[in-house]
MARKE-727430 format. One record per residue: z, y, x of N, C-alpha, C in turn; residue number from 1; residue in one letter. Coordinates in steps of 0.02 Angstrom, whole numbers, m for minus. Layout:
<recs>
{nzz->Z&nyy->Y&nxx->X&cazz->Z&cayy->Y&caxx->X&czz->Z&cyy->Y&cxx->X&pos->NUM&code->A}
...
</recs>
This chain:
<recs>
{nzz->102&nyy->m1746&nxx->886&cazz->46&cayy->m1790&caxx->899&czz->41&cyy->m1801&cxx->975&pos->1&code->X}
{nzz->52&nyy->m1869&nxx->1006&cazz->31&cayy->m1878&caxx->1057&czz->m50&cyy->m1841&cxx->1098&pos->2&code->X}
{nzz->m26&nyy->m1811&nxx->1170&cazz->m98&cayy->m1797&caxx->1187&czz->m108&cyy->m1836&cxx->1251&pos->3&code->X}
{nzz->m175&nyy->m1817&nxx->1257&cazz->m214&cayy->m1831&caxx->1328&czz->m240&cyy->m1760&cxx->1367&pos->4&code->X}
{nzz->m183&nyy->m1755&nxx->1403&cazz->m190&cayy->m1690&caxx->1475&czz->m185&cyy->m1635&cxx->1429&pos->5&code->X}
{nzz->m157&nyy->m1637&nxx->1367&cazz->m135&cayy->m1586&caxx->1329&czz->m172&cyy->m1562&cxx->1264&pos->6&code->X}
{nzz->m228&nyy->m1630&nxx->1256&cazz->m270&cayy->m1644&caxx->1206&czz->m256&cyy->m1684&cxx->1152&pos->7&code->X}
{nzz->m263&nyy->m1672&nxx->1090&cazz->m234&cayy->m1717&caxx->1048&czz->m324&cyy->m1773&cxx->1053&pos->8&code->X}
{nzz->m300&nyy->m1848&nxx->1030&cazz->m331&cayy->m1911&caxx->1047&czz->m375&cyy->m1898&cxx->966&pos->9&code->X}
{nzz->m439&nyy->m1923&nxx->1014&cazz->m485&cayy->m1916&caxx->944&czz->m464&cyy->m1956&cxx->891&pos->10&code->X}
{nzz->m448&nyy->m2025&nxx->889&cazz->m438&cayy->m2048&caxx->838&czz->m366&cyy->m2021&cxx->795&pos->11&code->X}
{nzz->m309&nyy->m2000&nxx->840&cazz->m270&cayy->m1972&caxx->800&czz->m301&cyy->m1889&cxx->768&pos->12&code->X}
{nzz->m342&nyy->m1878&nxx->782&cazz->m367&cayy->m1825&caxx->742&czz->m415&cyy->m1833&cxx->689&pos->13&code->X}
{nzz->m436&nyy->m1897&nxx->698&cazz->m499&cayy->m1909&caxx->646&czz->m448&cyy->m1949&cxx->586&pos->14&code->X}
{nzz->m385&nyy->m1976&nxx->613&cazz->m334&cayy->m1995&caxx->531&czz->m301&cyy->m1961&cxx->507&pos->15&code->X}
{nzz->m302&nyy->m1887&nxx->566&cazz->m233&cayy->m1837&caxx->526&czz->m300&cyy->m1807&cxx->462&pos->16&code->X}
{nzz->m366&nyy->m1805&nxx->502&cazz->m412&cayy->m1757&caxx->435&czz->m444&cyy->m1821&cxx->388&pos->17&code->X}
{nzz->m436&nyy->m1873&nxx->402&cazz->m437&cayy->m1920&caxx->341&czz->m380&cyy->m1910&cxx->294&pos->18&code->X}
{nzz->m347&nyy->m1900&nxx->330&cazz->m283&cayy->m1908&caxx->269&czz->m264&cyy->m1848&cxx->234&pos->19&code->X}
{nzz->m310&nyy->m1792&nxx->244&cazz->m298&cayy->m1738&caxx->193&czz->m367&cyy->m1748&cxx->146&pos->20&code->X}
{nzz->m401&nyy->m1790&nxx->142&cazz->m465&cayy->m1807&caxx->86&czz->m467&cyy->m1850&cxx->65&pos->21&code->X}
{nzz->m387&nyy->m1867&nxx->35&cazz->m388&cayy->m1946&caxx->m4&czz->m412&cyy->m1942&cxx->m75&pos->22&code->X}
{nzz->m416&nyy->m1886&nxx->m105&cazz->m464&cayy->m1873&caxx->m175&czz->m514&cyy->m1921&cxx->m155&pos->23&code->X}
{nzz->m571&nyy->m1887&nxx->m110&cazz->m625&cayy->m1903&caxx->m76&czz->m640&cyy->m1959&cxx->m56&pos->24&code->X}
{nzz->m592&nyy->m1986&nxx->m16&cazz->m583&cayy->m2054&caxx->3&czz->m587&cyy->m2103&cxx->m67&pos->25&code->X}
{nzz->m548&nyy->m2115&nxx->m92&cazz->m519&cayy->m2136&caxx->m162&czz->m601&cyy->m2156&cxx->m202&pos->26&code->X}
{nzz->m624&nyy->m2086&nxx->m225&cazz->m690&cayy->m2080&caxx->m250&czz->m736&cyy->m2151&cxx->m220&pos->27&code->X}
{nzz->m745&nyy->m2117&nxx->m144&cazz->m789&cayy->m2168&caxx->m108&czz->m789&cyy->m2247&cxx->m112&pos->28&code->X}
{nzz->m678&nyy->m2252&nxx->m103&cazz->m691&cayy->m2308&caxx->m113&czz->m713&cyy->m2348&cxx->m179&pos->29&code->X}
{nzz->m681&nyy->m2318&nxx->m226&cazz->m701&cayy->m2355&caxx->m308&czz->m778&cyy->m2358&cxx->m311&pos->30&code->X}
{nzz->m816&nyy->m2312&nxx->m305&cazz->m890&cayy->m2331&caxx->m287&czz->m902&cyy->m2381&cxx->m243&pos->31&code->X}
{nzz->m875&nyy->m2410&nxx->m198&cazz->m895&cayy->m2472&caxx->m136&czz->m882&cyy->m2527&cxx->m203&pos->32&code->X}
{nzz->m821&nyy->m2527&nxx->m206&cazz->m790&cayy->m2581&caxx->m239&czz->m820&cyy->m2598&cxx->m328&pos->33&code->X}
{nzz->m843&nyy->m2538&nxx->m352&cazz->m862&cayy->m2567&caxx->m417&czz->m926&cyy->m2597&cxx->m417&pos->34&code->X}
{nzz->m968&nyy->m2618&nxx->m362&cazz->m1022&cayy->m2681&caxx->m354&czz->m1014&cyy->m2665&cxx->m286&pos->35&code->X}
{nzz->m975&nyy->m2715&nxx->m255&cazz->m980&cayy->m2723&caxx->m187&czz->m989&cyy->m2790&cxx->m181&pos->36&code->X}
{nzz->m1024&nyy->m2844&nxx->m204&cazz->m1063&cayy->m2913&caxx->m189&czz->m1137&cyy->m2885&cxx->m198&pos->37&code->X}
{nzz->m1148&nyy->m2822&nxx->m202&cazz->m1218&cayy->m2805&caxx->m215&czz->m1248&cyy->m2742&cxx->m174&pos->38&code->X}
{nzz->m1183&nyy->m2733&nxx->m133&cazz->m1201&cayy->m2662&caxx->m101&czz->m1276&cyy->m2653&cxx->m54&pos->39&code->X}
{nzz->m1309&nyy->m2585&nxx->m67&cazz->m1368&cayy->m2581&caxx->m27&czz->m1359&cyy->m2478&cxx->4&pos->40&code->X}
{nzz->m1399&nyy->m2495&nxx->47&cazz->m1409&cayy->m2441&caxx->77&czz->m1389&cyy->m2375&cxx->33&pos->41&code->X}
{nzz->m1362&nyy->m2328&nxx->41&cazz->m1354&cayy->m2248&caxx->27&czz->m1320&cyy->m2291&cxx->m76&pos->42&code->X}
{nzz->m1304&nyy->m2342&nxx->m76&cazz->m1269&cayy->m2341&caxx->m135&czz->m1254&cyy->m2305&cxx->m154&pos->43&code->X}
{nzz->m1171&nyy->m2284&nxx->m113&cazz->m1123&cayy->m2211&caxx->m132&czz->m1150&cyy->m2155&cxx->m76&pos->44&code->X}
{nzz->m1209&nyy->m2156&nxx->m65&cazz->m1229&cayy->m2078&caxx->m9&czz->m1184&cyy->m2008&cxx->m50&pos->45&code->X}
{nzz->m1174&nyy->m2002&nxx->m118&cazz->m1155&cayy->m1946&caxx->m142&czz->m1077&cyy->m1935&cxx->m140&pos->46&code->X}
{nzz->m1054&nyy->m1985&nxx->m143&cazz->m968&cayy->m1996&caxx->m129&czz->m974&cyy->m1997&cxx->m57&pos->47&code->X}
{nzz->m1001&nyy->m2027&nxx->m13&cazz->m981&cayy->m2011&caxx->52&czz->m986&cyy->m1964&cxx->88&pos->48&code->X}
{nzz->m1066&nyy->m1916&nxx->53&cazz->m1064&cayy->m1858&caxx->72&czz->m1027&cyy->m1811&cxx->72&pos->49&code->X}
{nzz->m989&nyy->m1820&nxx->12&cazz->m919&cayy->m1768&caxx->15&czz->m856&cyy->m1797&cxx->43&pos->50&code->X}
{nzz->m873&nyy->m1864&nxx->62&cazz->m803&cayy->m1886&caxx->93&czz->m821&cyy->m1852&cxx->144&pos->51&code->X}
{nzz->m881&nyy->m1863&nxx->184&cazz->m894&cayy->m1825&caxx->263&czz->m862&cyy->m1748&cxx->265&pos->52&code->X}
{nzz->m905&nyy->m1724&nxx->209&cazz->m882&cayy->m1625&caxx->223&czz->m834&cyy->m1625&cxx->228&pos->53&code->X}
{nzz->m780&nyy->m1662&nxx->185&cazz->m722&cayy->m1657&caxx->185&czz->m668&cyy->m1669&cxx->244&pos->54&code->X}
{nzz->m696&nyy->m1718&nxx->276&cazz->m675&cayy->m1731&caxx->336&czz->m690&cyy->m1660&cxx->413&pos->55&code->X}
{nzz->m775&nyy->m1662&nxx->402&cazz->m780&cayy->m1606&caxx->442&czz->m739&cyy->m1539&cxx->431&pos->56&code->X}
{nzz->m725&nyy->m1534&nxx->388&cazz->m689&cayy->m1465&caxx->382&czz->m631&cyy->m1461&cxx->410&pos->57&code->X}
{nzz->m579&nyy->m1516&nxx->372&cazz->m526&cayy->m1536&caxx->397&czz->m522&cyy->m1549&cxx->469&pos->58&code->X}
{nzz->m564&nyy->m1582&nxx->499&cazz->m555&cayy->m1566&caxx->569&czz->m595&cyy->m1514&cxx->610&pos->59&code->X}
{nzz->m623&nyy->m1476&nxx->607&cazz->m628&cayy->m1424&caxx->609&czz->m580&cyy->m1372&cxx->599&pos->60&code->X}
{nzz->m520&nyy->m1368&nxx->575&cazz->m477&cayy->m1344&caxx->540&czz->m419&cyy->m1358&cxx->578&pos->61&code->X}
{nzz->m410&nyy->m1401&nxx->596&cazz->m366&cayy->m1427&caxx->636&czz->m354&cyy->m1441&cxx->721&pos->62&code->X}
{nzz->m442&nyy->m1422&nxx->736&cazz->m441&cayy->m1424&caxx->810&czz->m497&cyy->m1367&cxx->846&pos->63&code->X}
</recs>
């Protein structure tokens, strides 16, 4: 992974821990998409909430 002054770059760290919660991801998205001409506030709050943990951990985990 490319760094900065021997830092890995936030965004390459925020896709390496996206990409270990594609369950998660996946979930979230089919919830956007199965009424997304109608989407409103905290729709999928419960799928994204575990997309988030999932993410925090993972990077946490990783840096």
């Amino acid at each position: 992974m490319p760094t900065i002054a021997g830092r890995a770059r936030p965004i390459e760290k925020f896709a390496e821990a996206v990409a270990k919660c594609g369950p998660e991801a996946a979930n979230y998205g089919k919830c956007i998409v199965a009424d997304y001409q109608s989407t409103y506030q905290d729709m999928c709050k419960k799928e994204f909430m575990v997309l988030k943990d999932c993410y925090l951990v993972r990077a946490g985990a990783s840096g």
